[in-house]
PyMOL Python script that loads the backbone (N, CA, C, O; Angstrom):
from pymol import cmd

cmd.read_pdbstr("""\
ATOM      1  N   UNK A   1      97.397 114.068 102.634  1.00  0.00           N
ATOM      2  CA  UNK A   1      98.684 113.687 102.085  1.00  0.00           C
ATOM      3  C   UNK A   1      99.742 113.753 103.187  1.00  0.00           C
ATOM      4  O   UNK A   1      99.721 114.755 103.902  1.00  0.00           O
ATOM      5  N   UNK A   2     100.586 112.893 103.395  1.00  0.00           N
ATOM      6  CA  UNK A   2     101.818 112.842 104.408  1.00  0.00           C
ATOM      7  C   UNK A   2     102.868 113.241 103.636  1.00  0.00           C
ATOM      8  O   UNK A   2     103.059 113.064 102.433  1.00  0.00           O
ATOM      9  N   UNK A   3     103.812 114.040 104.812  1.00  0.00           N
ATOM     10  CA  UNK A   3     104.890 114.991 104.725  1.00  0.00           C
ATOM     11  C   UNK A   3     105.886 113.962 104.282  1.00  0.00           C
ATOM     12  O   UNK A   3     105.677 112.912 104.888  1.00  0.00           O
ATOM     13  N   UNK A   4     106.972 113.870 103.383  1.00  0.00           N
ATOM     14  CA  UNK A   4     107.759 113.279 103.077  1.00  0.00           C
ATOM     15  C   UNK A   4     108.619 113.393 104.152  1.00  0.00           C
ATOM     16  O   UNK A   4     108.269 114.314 104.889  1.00  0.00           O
ATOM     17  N   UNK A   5     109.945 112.617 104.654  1.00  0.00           N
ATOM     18  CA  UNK A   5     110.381 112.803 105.284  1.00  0.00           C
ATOM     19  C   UNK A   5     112.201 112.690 104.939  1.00  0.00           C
ATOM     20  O   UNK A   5     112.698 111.661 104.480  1.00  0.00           O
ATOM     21  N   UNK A   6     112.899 113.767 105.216  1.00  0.00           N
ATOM     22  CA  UNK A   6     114.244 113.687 105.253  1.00  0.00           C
ATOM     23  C   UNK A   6     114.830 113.739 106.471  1.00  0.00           C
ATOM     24  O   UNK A   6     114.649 114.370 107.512  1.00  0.00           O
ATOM     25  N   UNK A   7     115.842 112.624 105.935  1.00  0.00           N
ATOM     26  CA  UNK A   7     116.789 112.459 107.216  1.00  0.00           C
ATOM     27  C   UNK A   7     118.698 112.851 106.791  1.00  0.00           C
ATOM     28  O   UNK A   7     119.296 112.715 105.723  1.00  0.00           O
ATOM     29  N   UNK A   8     119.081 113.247 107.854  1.00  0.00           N
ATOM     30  CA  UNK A   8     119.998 113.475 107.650  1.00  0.00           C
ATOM     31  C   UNK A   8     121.037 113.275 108.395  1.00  0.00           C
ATOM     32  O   UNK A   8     121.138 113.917 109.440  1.00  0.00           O
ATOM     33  N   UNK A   9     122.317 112.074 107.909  1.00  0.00           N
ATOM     34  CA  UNK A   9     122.965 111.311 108.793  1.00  0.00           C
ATOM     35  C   UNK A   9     124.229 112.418 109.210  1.00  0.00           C
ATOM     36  O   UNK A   9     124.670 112.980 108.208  1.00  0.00           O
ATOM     37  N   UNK A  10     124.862 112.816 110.445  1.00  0.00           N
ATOM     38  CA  UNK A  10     125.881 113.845 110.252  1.00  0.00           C
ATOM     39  C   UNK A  10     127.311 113.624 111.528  1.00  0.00           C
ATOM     40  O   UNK A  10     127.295 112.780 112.424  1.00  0.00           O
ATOM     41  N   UNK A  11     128.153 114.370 111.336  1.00  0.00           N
ATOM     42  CA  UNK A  11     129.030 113.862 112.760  1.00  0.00           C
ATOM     43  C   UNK A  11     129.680 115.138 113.651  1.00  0.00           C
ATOM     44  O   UNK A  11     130.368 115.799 112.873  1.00  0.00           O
ATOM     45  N   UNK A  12     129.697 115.492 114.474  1.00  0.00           N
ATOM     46  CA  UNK A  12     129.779 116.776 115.367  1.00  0.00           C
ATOM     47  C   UNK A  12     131.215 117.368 114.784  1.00  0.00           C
ATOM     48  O   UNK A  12     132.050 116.478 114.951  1.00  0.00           O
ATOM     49  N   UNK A  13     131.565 118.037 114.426  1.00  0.00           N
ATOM     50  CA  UNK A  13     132.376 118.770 113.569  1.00  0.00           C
ATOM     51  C   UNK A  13     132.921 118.614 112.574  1.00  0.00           C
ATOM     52  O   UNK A  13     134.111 118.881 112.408  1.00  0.00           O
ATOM     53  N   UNK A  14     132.090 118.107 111.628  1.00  0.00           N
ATOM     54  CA  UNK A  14     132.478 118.128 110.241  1.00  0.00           C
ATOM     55  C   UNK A  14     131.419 119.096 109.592  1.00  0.00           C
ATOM     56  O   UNK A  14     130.216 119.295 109.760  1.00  0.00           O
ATOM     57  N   UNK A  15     132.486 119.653 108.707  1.00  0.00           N
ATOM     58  CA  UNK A  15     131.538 121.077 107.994  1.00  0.00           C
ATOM     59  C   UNK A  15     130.591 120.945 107.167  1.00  0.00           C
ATOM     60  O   UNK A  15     129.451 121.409 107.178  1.00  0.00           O
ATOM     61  N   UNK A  16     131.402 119.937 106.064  1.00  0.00           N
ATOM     62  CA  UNK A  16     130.213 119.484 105.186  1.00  0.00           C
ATOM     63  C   UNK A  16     128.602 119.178 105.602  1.00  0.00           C
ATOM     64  O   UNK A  16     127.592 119.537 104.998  1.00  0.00           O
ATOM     65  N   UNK A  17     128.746 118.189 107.161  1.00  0.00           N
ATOM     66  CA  UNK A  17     127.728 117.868 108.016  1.00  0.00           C
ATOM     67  C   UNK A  17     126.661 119.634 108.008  1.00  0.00           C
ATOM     68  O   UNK A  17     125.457 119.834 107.854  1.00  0.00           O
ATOM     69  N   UNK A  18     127.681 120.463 108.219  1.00  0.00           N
ATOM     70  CA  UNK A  18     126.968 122.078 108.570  1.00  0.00           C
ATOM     71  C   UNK A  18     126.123 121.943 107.739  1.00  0.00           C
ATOM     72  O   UNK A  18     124.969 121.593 107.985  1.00  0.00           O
ATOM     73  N   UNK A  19     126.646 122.242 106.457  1.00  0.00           N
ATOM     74  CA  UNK A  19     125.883 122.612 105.187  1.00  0.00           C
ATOM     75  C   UNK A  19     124.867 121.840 104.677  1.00  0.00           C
ATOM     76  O   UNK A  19     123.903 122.162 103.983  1.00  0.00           O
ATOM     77  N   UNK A  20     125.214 120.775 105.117  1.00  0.00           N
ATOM     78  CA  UNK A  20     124.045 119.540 104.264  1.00  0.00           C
ATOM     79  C   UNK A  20     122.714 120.103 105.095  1.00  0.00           C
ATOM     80  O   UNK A  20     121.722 120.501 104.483  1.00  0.00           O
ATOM     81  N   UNK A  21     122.787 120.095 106.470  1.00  0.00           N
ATOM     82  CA  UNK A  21     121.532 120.649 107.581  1.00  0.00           C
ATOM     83  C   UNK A  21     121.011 121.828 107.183  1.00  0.00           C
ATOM     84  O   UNK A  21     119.801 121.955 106.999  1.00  0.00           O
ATOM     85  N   UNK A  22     121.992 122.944 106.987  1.00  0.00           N
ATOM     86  CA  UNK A  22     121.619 124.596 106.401  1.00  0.00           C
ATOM     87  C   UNK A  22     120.733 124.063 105.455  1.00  0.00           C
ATOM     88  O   UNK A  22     119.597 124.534 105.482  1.00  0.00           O
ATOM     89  N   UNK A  23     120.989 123.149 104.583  1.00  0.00           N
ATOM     90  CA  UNK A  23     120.351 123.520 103.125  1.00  0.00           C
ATOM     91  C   UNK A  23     119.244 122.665 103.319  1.00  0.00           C
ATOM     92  O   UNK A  23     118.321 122.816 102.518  1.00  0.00           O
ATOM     93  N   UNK A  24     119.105 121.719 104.276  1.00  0.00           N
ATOM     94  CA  UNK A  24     117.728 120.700 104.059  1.00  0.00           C
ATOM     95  C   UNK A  24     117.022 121.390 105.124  1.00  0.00           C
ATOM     96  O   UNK A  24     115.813 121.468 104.908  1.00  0.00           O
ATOM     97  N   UNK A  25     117.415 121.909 106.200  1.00  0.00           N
ATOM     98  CA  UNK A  25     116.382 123.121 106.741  1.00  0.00           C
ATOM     99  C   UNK A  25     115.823 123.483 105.855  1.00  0.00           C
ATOM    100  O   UNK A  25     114.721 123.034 105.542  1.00  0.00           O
ATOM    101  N   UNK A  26     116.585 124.607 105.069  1.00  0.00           N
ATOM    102  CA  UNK A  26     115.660 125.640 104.578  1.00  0.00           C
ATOM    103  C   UNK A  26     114.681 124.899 103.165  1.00  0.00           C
ATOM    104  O   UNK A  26     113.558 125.345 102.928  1.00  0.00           O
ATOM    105  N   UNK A  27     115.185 123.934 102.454  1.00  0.00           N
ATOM    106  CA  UNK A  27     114.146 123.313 101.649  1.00  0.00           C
ATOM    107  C   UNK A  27     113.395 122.495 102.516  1.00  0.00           C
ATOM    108  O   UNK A  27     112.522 122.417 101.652  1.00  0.00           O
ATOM    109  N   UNK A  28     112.998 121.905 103.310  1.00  0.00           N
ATOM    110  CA  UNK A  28     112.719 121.099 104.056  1.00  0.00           C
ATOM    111  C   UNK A  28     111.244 122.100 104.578  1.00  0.00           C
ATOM    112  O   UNK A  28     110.116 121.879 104.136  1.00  0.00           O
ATOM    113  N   UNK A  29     111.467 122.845 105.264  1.00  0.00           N
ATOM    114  CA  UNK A  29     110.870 124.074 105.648  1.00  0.00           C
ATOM    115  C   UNK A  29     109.921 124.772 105.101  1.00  0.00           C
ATOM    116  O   UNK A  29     108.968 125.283 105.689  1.00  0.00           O
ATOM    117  N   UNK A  30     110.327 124.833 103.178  1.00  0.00           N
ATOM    118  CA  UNK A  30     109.705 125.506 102.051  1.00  0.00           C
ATOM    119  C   UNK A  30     108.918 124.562 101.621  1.00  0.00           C
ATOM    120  O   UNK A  30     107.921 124.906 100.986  1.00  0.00           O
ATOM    121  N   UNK A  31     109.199 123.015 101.886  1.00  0.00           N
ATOM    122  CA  UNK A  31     108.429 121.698 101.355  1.00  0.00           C
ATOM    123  C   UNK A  31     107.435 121.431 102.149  1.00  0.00           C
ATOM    124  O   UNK A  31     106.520 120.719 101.735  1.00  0.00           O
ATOM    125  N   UNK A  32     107.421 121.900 103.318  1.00  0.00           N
ATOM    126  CA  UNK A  32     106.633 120.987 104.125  1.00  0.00           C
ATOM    127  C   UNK A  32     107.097 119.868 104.587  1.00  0.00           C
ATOM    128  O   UNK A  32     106.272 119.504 105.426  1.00  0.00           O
ATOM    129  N   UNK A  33     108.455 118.648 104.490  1.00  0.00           N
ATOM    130  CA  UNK A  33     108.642 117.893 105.097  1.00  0.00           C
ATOM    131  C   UNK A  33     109.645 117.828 106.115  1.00  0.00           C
ATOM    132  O   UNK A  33     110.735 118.380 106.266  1.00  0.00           O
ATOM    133  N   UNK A  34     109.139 117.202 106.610  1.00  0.00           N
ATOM    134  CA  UNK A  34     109.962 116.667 107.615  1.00  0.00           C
ATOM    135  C   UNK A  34     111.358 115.797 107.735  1.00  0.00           C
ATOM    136  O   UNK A  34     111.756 114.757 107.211  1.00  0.00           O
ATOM    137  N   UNK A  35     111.988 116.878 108.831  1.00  0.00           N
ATOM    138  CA  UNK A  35     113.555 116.370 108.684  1.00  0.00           C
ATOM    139  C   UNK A  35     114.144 116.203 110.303  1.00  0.00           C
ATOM    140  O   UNK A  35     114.133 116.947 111.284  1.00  0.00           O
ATOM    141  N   UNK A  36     114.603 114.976 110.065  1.00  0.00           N
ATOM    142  CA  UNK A  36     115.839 114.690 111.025  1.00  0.00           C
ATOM    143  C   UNK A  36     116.970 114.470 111.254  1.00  0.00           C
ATOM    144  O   UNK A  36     117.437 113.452 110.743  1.00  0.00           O
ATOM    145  N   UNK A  37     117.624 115.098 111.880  1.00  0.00           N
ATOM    146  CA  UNK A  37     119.358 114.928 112.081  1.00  0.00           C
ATOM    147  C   UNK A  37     119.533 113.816 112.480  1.00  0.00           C
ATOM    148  O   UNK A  37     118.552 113.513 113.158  1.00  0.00           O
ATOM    149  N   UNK A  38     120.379 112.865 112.436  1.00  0.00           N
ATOM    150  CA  UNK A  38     121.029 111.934 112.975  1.00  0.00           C
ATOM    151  C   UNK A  38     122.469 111.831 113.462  1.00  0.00           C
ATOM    152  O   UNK A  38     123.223 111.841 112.489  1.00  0.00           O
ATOM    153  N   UNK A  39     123.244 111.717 114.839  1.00  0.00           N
ATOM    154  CA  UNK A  39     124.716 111.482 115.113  1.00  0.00           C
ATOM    155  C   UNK A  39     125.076 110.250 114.668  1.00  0.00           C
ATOM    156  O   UNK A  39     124.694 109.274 115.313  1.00  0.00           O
ATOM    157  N   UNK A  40     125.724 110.106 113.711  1.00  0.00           N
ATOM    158  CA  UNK A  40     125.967 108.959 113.050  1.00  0.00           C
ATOM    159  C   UNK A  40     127.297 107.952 114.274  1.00  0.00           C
ATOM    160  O   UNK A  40     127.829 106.852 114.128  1.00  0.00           O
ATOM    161  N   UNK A  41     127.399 108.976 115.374  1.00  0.00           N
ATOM    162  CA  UNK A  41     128.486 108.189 116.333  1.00  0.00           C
ATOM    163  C   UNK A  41     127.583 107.949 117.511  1.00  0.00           C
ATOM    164  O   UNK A  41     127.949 107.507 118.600  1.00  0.00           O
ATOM    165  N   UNK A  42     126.299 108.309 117.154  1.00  0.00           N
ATOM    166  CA  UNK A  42     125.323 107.948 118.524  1.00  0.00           C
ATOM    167  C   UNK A  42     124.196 106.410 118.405  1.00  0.00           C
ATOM    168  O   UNK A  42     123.277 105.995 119.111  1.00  0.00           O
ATOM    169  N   UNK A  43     124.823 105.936 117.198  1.00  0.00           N
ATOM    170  CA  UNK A  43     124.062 104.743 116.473  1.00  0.00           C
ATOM    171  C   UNK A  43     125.049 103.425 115.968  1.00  0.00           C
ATOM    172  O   UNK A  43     125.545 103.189 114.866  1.00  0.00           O
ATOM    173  N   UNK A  44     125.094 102.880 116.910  1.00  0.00           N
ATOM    174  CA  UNK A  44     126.312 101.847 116.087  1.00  0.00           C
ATOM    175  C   UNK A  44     125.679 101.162 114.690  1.00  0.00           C
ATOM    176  O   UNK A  44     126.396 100.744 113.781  1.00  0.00           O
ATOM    177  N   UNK A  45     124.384 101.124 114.677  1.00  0.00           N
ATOM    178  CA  UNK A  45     123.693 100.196 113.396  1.00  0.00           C
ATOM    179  C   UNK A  45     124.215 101.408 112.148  1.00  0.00           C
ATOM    180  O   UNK A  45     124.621 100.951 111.079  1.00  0.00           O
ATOM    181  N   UNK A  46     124.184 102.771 112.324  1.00  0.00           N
ATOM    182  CA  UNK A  46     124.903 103.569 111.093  1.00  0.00           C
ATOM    183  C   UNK A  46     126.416 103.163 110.687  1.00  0.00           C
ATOM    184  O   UNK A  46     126.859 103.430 109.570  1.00  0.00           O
ATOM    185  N   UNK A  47     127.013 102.640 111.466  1.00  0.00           N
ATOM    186  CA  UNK A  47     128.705 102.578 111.190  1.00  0.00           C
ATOM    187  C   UNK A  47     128.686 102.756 109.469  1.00  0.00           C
ATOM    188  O   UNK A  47     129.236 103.765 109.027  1.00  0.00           O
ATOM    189  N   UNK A  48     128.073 101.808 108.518  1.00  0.00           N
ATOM    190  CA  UNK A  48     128.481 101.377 107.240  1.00  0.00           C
ATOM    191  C   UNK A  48     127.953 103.106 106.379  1.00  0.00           C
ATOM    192  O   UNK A  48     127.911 103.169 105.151  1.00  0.00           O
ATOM    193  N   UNK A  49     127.712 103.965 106.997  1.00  0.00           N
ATOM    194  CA  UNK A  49     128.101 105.303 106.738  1.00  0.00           C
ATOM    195  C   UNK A  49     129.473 106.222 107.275  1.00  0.00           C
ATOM    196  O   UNK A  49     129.721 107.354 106.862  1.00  0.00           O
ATOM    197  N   UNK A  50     130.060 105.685 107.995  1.00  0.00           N
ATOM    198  CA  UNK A  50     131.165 106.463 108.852  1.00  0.00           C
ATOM    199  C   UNK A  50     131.340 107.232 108.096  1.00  0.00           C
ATOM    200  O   UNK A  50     131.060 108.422 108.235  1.00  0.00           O
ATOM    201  N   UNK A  51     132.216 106.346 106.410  1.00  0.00           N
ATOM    202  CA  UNK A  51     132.732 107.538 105.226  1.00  0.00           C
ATOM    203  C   UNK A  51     132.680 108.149 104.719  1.00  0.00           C
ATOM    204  O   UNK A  51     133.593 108.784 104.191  1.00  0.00           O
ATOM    205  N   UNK A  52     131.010 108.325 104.576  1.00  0.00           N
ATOM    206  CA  UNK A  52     130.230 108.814 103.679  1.00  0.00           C
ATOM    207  C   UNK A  52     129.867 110.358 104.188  1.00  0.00           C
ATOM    208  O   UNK A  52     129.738 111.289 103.393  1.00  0.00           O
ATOM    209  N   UNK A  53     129.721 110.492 105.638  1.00  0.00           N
ATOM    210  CA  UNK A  53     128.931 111.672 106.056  1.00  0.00           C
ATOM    211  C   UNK A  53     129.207 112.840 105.187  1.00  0.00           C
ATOM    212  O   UNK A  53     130.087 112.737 104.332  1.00  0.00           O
ATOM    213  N   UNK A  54     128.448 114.091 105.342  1.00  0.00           N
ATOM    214  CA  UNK A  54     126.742 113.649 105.375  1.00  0.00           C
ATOM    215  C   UNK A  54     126.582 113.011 104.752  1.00  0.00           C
ATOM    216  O   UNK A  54     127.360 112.764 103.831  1.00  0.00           O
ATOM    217  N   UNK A  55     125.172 112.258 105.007  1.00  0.00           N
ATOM    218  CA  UNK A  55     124.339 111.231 103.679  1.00  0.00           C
ATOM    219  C   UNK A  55     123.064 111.570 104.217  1.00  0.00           C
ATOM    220  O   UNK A  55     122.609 111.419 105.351  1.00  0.00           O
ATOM    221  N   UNK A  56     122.386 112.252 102.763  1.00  0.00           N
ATOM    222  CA  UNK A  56     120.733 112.880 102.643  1.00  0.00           C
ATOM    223  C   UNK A  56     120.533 111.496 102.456  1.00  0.00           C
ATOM    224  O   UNK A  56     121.404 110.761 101.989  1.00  0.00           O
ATOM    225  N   UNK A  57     119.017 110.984 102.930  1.00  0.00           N
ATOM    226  CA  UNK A  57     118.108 110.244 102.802  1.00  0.00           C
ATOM    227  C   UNK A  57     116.792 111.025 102.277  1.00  0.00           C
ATOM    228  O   UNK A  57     116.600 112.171 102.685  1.00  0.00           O
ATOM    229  N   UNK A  58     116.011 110.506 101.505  1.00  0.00           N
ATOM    230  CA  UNK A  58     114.850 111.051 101.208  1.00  0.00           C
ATOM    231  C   UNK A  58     113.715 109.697 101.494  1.00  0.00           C
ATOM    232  O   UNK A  58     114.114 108.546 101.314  1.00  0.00           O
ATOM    233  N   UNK A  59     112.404 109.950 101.911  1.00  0.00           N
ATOM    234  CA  UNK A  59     111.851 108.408 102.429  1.00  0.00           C
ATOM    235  C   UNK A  59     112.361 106.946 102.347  1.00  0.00           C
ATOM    236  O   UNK A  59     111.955 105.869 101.911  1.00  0.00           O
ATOM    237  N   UNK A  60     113.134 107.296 102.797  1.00  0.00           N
ATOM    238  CA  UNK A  60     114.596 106.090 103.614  1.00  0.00           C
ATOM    239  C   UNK A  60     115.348 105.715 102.050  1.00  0.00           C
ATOM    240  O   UNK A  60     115.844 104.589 102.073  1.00  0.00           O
ATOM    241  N   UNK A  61     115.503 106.363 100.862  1.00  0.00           N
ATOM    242  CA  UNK A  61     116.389 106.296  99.875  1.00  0.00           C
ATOM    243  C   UNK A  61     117.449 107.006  99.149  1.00  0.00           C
ATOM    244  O   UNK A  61     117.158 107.909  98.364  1.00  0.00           O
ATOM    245  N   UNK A  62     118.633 106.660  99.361  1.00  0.00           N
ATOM    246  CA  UNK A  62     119.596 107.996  99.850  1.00  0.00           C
ATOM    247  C   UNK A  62     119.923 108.565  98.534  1.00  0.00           C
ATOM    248  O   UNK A  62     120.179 108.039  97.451  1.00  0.00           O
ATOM    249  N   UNK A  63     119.836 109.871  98.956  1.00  0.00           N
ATOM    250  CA  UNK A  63     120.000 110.971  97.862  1.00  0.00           C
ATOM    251  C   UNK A  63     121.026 111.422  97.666  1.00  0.00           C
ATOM    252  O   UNK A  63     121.313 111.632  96.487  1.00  0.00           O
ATOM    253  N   UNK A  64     122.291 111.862  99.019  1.00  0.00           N
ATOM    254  CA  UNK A  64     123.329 112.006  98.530  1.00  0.00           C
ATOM    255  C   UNK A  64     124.229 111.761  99.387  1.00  0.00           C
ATOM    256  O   UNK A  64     123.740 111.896 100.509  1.00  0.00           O
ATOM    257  N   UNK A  65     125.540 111.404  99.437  1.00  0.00           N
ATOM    258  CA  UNK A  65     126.815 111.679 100.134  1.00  0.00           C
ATOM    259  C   UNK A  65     127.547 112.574  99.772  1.00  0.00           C
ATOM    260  O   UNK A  65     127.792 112.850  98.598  1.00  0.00           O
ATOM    261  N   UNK A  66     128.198 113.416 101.249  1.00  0.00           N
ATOM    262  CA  UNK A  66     129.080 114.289 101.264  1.00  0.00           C
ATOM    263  C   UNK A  66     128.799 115.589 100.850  1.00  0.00           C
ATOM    264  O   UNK A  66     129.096 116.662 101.375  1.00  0.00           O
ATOM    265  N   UNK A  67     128.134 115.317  99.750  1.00  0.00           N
ATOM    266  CA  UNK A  67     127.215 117.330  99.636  1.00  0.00           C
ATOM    267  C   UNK A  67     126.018 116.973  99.213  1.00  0.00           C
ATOM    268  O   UNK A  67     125.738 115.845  98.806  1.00  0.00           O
ATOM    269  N   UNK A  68     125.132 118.073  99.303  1.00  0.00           N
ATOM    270  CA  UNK A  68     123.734 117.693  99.534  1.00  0.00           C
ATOM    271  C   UNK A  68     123.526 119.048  99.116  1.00  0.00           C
ATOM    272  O   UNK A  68     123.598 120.126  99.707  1.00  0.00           O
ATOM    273  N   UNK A  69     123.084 118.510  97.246  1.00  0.00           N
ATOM    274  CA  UNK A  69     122.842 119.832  96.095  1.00  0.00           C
ATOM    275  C   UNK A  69     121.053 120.585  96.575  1.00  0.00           C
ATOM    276  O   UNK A  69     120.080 119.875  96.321  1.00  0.00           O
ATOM    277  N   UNK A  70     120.887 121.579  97.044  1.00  0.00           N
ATOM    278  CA  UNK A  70     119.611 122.406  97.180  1.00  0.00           C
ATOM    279  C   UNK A  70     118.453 122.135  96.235  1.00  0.00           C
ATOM    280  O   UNK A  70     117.272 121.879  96.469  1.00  0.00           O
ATOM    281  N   UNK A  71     119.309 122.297  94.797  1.00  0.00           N
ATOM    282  CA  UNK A  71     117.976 121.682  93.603  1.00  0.00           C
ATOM    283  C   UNK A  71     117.714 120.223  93.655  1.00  0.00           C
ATOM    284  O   UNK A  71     116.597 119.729  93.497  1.00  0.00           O
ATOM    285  N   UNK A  72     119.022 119.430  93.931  1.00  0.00           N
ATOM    286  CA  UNK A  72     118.134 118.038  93.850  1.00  0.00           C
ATOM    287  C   UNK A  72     117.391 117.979  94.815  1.00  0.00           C
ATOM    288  O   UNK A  72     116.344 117.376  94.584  1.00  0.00           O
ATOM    289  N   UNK A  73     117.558 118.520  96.215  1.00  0.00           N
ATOM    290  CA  UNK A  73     116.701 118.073  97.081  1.00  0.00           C
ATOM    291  C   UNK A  73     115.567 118.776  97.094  1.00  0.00           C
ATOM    292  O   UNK A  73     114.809 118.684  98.060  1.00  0.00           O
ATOM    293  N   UNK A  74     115.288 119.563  96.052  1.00  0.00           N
ATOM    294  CA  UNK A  74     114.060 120.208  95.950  1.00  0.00           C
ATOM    295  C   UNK A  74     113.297 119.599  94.764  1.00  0.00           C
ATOM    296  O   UNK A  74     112.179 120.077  94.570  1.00  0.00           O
ATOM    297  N   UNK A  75     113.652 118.760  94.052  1.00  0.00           N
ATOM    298  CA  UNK A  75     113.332 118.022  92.988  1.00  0.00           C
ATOM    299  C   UNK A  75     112.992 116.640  93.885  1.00  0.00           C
ATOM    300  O   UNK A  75     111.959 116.093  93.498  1.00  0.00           O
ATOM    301  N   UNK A  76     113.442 116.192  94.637  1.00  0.00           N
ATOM    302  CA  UNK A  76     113.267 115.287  95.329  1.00  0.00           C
ATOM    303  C   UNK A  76     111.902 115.597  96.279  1.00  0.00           C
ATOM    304  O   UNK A  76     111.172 114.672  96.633  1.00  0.00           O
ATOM    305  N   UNK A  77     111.753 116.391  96.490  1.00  0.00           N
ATOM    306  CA  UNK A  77     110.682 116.552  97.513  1.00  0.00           C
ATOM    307  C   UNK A  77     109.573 117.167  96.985  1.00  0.00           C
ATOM    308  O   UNK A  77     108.606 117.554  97.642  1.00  0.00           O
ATOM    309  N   UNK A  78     109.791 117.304  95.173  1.00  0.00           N
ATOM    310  CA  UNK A  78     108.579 117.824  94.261  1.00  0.00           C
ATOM    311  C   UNK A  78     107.041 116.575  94.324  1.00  0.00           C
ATOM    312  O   UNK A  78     106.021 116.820  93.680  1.00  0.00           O
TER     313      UNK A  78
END
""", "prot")
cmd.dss("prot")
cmd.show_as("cartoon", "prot")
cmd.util.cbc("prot")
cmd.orient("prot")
């Protein structure tokens, strides 16, 4: 079976960005899948997120903007 994979779009000092990472670490971690950060200012093809950051992706279908709830993303990765 393959590891689901989360991604996570974020921007170098925004807090919300903190928390969304804290929390998909540690479920991420407890799931078994796999997660990546993304600089959403290191990708010009992200721009049509600028507003949104963070934005959880779960196998490339986005789960959330701006906060990124622990239970959904653990329901998500059930």
């Amino acid at each position: 079976m393959t590891s689901l994979r989360v991604v996570v779009i974020v921007r170098d000092g925004c807090h919300l960005c903190v928390d969304a990472v804290a929390i998909a670490e540690r479920v991420c971690a407890e799931r078994g899948a796999d997660l990546s950060v993304v600089d959403i200012d290191a990708d010009p093809a992200l721009a049509e997120h600028t507003d949104h950051v963070p934005v959880t992706f779960v196998d490339g279908r986005r789960l959330a903007i701006w906060f990124l709830d622990e239970a959904q993303l653990r329901a998500a990765l059930s």
